[in-house]
C-alpha positions in Angstrom: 87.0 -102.9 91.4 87.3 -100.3 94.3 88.7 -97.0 93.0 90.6 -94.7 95.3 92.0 -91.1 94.8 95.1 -89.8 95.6 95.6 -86.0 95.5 98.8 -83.4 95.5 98.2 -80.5 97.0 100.3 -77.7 98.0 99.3 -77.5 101.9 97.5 -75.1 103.8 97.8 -72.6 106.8 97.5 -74.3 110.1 94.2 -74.2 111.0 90.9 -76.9 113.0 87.8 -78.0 111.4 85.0 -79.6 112.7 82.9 -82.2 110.0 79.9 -83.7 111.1 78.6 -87.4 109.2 75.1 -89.2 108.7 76.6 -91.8 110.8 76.9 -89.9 113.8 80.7 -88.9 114.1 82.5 -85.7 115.0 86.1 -85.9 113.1 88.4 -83.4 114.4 90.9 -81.9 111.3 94.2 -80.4 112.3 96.7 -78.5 109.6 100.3 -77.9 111.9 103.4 -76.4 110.9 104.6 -73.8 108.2 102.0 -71.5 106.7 101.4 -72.6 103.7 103.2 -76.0 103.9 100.9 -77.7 106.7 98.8 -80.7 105.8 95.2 -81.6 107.7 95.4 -84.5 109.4 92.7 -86.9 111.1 93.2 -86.2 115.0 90.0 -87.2 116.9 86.7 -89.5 116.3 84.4 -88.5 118.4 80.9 -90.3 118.7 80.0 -93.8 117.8 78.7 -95.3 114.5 75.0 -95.1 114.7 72.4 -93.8 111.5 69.6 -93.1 114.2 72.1 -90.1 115.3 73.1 -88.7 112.2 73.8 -84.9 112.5 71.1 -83.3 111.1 72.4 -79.2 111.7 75.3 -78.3 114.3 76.2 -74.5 115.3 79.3 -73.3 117.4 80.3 -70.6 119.3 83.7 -70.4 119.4 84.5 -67.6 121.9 88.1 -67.6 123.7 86.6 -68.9 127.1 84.2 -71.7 127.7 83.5 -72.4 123.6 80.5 -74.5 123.4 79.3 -77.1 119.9 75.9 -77.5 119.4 74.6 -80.4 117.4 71.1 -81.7 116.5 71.0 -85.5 115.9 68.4 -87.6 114.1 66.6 -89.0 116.8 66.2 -85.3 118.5 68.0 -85.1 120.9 70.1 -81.9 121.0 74.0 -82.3 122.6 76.1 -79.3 123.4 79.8 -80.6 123.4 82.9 -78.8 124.8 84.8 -78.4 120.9 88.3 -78.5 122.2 88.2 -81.9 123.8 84.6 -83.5 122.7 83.3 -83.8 126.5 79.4 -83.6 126.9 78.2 -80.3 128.8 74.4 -81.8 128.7 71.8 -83.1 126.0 68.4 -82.1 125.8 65.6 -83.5 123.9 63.9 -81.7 121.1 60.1 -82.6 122.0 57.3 -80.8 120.8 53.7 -79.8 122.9 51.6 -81.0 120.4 52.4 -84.9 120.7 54.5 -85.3 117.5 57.4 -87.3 117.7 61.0 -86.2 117.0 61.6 -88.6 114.2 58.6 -87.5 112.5 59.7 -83.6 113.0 63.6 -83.5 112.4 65.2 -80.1 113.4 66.3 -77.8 110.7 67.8 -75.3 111.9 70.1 -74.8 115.3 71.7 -72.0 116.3 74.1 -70.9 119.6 73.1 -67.6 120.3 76.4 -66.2 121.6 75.6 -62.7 122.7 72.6 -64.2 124.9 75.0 -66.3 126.5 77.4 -63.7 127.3 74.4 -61.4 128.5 73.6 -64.7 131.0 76.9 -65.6 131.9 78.9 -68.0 130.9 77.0 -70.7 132.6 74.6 -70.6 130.7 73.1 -71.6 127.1 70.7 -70.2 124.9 69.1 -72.4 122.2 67.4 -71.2 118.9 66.0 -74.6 117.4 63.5 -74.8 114.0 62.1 -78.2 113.2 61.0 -79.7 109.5 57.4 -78.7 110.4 58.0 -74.8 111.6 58.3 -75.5 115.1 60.4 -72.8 116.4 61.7 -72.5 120.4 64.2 -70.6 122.3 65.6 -72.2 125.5 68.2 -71.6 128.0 70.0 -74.3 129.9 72.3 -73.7 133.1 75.7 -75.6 132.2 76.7 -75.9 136.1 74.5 -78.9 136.8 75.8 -82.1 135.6 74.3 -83.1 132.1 71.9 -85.4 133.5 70.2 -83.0 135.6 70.5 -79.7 133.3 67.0 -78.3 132.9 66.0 -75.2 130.7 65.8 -71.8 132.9 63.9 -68.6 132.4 61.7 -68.1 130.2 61.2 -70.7 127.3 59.5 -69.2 124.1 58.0 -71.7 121.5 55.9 -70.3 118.5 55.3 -71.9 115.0 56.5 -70.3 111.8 55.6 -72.8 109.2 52.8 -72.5 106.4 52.0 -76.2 105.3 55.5 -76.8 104.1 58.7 -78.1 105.1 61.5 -75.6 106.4 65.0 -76.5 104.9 67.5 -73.7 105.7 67.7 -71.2 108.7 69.9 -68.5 109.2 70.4 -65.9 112.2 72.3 -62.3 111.7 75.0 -61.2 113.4 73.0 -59.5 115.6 71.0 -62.2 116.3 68.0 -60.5 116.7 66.4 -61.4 113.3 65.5 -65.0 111.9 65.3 -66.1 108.6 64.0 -69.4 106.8 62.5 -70.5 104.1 62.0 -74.4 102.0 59.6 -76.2 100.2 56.5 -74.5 99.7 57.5 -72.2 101.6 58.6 -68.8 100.8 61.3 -66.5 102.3 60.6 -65.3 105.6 62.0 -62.8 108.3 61.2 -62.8 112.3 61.8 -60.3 114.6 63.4 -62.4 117.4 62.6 -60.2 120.5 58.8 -60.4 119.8 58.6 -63.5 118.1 57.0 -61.8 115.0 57.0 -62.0 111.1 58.0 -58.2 109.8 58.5 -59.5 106.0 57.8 -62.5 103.5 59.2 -62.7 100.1 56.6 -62.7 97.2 57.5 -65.4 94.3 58.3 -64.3 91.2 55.9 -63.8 88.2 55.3 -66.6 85.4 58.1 -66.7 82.5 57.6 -65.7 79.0 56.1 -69.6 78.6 54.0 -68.9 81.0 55.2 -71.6 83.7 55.4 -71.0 87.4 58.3 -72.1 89.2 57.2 -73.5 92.2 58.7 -72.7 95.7 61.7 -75.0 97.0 64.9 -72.8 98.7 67.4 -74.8 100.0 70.3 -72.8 101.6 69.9 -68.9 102.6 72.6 -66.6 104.1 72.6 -62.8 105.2 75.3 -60.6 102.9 76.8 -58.7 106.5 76.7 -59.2 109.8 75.8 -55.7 110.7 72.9 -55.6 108.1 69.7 -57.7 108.4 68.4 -56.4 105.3 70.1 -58.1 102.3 70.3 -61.6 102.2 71.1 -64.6 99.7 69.0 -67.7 98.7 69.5 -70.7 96.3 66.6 -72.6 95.1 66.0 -76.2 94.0 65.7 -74.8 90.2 69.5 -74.1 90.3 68.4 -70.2 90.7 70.2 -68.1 93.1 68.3 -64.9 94.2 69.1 -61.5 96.2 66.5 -60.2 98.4 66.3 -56.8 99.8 63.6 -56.1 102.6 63.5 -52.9 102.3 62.9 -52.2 98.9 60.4 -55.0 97.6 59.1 -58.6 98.5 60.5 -59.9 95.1 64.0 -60.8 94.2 66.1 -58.0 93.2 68.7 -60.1 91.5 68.3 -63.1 90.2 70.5 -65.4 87.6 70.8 -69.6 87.5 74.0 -71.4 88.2 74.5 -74.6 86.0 71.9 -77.3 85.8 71.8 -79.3 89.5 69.9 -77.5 92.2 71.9 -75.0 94.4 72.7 -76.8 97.6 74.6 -74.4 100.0 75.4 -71.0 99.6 78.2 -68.8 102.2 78.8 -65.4 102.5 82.2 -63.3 102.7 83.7 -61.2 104.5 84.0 -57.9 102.3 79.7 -58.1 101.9 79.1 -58.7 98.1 81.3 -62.1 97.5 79.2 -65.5 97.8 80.1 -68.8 97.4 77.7 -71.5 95.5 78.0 -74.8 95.8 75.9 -77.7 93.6 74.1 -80.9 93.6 76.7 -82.6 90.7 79.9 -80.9 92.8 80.3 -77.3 91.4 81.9 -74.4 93.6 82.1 -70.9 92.3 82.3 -67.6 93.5 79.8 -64.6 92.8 79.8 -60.8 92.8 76.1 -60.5 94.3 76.3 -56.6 93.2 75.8 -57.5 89.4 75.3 -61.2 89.7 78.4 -62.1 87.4 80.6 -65.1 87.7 84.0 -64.4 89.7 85.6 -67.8 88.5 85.0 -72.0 89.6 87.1 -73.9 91.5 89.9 -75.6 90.5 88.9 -79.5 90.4 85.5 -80.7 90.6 83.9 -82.4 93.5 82.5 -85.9 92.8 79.9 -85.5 94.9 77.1 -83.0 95.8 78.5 -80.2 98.0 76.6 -79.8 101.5 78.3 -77.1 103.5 80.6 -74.2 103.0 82.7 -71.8 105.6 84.6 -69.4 105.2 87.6 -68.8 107.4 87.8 -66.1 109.9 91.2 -65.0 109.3 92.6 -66.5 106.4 91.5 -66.6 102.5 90.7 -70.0 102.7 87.1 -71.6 102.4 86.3 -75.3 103.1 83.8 -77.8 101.5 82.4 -81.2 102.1 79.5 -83.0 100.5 79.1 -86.5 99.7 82.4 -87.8 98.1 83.7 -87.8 101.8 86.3 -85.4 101.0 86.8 -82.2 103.2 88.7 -79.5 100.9 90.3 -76.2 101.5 90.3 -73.5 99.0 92.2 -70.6 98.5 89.6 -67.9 98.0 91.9 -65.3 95.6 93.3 -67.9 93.0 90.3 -70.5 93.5 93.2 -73.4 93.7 92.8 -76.5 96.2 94.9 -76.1 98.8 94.5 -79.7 100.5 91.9 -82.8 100.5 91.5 -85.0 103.2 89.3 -87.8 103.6 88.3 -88.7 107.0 87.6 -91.8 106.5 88.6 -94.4 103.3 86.1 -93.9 100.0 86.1 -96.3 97.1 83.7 -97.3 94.6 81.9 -101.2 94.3 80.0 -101.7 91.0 77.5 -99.3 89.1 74.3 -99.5 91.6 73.8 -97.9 94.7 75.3 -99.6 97.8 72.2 -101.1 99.9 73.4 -102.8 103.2 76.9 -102.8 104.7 77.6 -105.0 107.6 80.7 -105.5 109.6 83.1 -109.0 110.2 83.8 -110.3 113.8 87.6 -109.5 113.1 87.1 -105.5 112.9 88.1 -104.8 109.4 86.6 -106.9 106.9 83.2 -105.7 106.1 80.4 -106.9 103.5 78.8 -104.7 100.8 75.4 -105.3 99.1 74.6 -103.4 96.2 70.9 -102.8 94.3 71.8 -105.3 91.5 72.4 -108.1 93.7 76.5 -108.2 93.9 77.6 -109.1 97.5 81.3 -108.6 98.6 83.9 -108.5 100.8 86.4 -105.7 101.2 89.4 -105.2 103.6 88.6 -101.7 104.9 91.8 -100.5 106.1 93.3 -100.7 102.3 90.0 -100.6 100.9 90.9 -103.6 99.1 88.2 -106.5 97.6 88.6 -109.5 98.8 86.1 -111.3 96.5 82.6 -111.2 95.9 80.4 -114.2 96.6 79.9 -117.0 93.8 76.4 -117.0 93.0 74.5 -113.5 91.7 71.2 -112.6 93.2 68.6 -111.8 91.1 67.2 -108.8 93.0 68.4 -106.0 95.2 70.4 -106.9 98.8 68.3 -105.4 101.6 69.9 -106.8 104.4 73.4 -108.7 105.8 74.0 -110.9 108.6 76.9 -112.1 110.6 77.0 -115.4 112.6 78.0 -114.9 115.9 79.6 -118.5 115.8 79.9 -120.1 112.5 81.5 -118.5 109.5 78.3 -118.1 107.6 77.0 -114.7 106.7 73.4 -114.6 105.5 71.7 -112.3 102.9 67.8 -111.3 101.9 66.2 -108.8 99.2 63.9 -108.4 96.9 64.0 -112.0 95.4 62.4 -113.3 97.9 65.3 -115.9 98.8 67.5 -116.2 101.8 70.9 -117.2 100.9 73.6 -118.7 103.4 77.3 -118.1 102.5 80.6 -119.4 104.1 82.3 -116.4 104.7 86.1 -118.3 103.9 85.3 -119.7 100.7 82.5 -117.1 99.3 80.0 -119.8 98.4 76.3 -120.6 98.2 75.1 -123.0 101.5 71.7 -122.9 101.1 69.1 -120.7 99.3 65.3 -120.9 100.5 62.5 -119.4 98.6 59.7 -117.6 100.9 57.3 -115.9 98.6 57.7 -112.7 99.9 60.3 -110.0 99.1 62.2 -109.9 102.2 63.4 -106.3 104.2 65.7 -107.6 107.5 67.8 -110.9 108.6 68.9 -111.5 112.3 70.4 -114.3 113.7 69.4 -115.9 116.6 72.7 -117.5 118.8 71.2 -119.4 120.9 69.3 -121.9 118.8 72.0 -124.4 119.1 71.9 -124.7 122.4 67.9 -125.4 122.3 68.5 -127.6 119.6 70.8 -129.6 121.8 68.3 -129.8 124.7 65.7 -131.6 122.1 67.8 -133.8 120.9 69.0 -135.0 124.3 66.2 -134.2 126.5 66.4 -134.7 130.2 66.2 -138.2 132.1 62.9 -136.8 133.7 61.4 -135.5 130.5 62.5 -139.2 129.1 60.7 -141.2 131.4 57.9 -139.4 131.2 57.7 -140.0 127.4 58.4 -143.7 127.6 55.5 -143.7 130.8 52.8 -141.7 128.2 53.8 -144.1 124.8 53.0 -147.5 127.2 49.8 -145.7 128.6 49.0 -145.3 124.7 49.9 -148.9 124.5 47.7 -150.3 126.6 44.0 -148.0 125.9 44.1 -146.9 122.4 43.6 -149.6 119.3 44.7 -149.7 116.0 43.0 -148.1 113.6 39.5 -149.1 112.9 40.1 -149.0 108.5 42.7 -151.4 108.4 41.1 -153.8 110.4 38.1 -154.0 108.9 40.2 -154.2 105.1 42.2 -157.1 106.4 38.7 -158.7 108.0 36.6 -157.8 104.5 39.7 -160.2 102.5 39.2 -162.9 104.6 35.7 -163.1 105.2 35.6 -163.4 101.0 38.0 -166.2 100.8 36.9 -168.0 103.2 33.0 -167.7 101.7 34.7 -168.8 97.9 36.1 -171.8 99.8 33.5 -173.1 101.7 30.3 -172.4 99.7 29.4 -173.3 95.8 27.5 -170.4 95.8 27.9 -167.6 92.3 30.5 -164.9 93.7 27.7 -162.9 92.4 25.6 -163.6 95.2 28.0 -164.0 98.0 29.2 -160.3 96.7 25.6 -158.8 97.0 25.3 -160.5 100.7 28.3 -159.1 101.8 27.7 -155.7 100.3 24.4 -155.7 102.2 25.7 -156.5 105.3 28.5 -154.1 105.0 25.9 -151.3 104.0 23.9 -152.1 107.2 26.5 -151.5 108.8 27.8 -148.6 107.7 26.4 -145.6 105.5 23.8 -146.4 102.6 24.5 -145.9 99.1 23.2 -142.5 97.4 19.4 -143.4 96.5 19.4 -143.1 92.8 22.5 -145.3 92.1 20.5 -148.0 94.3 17.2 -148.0 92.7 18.8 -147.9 88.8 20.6 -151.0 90.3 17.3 -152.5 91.1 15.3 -151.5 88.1 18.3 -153.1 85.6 18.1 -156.1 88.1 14.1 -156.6 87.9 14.3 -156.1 84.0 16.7 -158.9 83.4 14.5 -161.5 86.3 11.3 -160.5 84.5 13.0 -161.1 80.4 14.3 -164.4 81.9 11.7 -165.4 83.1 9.3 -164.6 80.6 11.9 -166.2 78.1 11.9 -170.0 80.2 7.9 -169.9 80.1 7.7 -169.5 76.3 10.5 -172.7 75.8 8.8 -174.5 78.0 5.2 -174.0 75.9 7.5 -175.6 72.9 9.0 -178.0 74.2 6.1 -179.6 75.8 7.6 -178.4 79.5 10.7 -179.3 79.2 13.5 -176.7 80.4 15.2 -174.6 77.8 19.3 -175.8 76.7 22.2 -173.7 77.6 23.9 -172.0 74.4 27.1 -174.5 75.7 24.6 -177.4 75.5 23.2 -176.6 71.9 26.9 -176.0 71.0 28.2 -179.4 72.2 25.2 -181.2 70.5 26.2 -179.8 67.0 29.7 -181.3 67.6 28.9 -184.4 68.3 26.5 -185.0 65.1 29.2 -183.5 63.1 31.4 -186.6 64.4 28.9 -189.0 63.5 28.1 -188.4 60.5 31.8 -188.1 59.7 
């Protein structure tokens, strides 16, 4: 059954929030009224639902006049939105010179660079953009053209920062004119943004006392101050967080671990020394960086990896979201959850990953396939199951289907069948086997139609069957085996009939003729034939010659003759 959360918190200040989705959305969170008793609210949806422009990094600046939103989408193309109202200033397409496509390069990392902008006017945009690959550009687009027709001005600096690896967190000072990033297999690394050049790389850390290596993966990174480029913060896959400073040595001057799941985001504060970790299994705590000792967790678990942290400009609050679709707010001094909101509905189905979700023609009713091959329907505006389908599959639902017509849904996976289900009652239609385990389903709607046109062709298409079937009427004959079996029956009865002739004979005259006419007999089989036949002539005959010698010339009795003789002396002589 679906499980849903409820949640009692004692409010928040009044305060916006901006969370971004792997389906594409922009969901606008508003907290109004009293400080302390306000309660965020759902206001605006912007976007549509679509996983080929999931937000893959987003950036704002958030200056009194003109604000801008930047956000990079799966499918690279880069949109910078207005973030009071959600109107598009322009999109721009992330392509790369040397062919790749953007699917196969995601961006990384995306950054405004406010201080550019202001130096340019407020007309125009500056762009700092870092793909998967180390593909690094800086841009600047003129916001007074319409969007379709903005084009990047001045000059546009591309360079390439990667070393064989793929880049997973980005960060710019407050400054912004130093760059860092760093990810798998690939180590920490500081730019110089004015000349596009690398000043410093960190230096991994020895072997432990075991004498393993822990390989490089960092997966969030943050500068301590906005005023110093020097200091900055990493967490790393092996649930290590580490303190680098520049300029005293390439290696981690702190270091200590934080629970057992890798370290997936880690913020700054304001007062320089205070960071925030957050988890893959839903941990948040605070650190002093200074000495590396544990301030205190959060009050109430997440139940779901954490993905982002911010930290608010004004007040002591810091928010959270990850993948329990919950957006919290934290008070920073006690730790205490201030308020959850979920932006959209969450509950659970079954114990197995959820593996295709498709929608109802009414709007609300969707169906769920998980990896153990449960298929449901749920009402999603209560979140409420409406029943799952009679019938278990025996391997893993890829794929959903909705008739546009009939109230038939259709399913496929990894059993290799393709199951039809009436969408009303919840049962099995049809099931049919195709050998192959199966990845997609589509319907096609306009098969009844064709199907119509066949079984009720046209009057011209008609006649000029019925004019082909009598022209096949008159030329072609029957086929040529079944009159010659119906000939080959008669010709023998009529031979038994007529003739007195041994069957024997008329058999091997009308297996001759029949061989003339068609194919001969394999050679061997014929001459063992004759050999057995010229064997018995030549005993035969040699057997007449010798009872004709004894009986003075007479011809030899039958065996029936001899026989019959016998019977009739025993009668006599009775």
């Amino acid at each position: 059954m679906p499980r849903t959360t409820t949640l009692e918190c004692p409010g928040c200040p009044p305060l916006r929030a901006l969370t971004f989705d792997e389906l594409g959305l922009i969901k606008v969170i508003e907290a109004r009224g009293k400080q302390g008793r306000a309660e965020p609210k759902l206001v605006e949806r912007w976007g549509d639902l679509d996983s080929s422009k999931s937000v893959l990094a987003a950036s704002l600046d958030d200056r009194k006049s003109d604000p801008l939103l930047a956000v990079a989408r799966r499918n690279g193309t880069i949109e910078v939105l207005n973030p009071l109202n959600g109107d598009l200033r322009f999109s721009v397409t992330n392509s790369s010179n040397n062919g790749v496509q953007p699917e196969d390069d995601p961006v990384a990392g995306l950054h405004l660079l406010a201080k550019k902008n202001l130096e340019l006017a407020s007309r125009s945009c500056t762009l700092l953009t870092c793909t998967a690959k180390g593909n690094a550009s800086i841009r600047s687009f003129e916001l007074t053209k319409p969007a379709s027709d903005v084009t990047s001005t001045g000059s546009s600096r591309t360079w390439s920062v990667g070393a064989g690896g793929n880049i997973l967190c980005s960060k710019v000072d407050g400054s912004e004119n130093y760059f860092l990033f760093g990810g798998k297999r690939v180590e920490m690394n500081v730019w110089d943004l004015d000349s596009c050049a690398k000043i410093w790389t960190a230096k991994p850390p020895p072997k432990n006392t075991l004498g393993i290596f822990t390989p490089t993966w960092f997966t969030s990174a943050t500068f301590l101050s906005k005023d110093d480029h020097r200091k900055f913060v990493a967490g790393t896959n092996s649930h290590e967080v580490r303190l680098y400073d520049i300029s005293a040595q390439r290696r981690p001057v702190i270091s200590f671990e934080f629970r057992e799941t890798a370290i997936k985001y880690v913020a700054e504060d304001l007062d320089g020394y205070t960071i925030y970790v957050g988890n893959g299994s839903g941990d948040l705590a605070s650190f002093d960086i200074r000495t590396g000792k544990l301030l205190g967790c959060f009050l109430g678990k997440c139940s779901g990896s954490i993905r982002s942290i911010a930290r608010h400009p004004d007040y002591p609050v810091i928010a959270s979201c990850g993948l329990d679709s919950y957006l919290r707010l934290w008070n920073v001094k006690t730790r205490q959850l201030l308020s959850a909101r979920r932006p959209v509905i969450s509950f659970e189905f079954r114990e197995t990953a959820i593996k295709y979700v498709a929608e109802d023609l009414d709007g609300y009713t969707i169906y769920v396939g998980n990896g153990s091959g449960d298929l449901a329907s749920f009402d999603i505006r209560t979140g409420k199951l409406l029943g799952c389908f009679l019938g278990k599959c025996s391997g893993s639902i890829r794929s959903i289907a909705r008739h546009p017509d009939y109230p038939v849904i259709a399913s496929c996976g990894l059993d290799s069948y393709l199951r039809l289900w009436n969408v009303k009652t919840r049962q099995l239609l049809s099931a049919v086997y195709l050998k192959q385990p199966l990845s997609n389903v589509l319907f096609y709607s306009n098969f009844a139609d064709e199907e119509a046109e066949v079984v009720n062709p046209p009057a011209n298409r008609l006649l000029h069957g019925e004019h082909i079937a009598a022209e096949r009427d008159e030329d072609e004959t029957p086929p040529v085996k079944s009159k010659k079996s119906k000939e080959k029956k008669g010709s023998k009865t009529e031979a038994k009939e007529k003739t007195g002739n041994p069957p024997c004979q008329d058999n091997e005259q009308h297996i001759v003729a029949e061989r003339d006419e068609g194919e001969t007999p394999p050679v061997k089989r014929k001459k063992s034939k004759e050999k057995k036949g010229n064997k018995k002539e030549a005993k035969a005959k040699s057997g007449n010659n010798e009872a004709c010698e004894e009986d003075g010339g007479k011809k030899p009795k039958s065996k029936k003759s001899s026989k019959r003789l016998k019977r009739e002396d025993v009668d006599e002589l009775s």
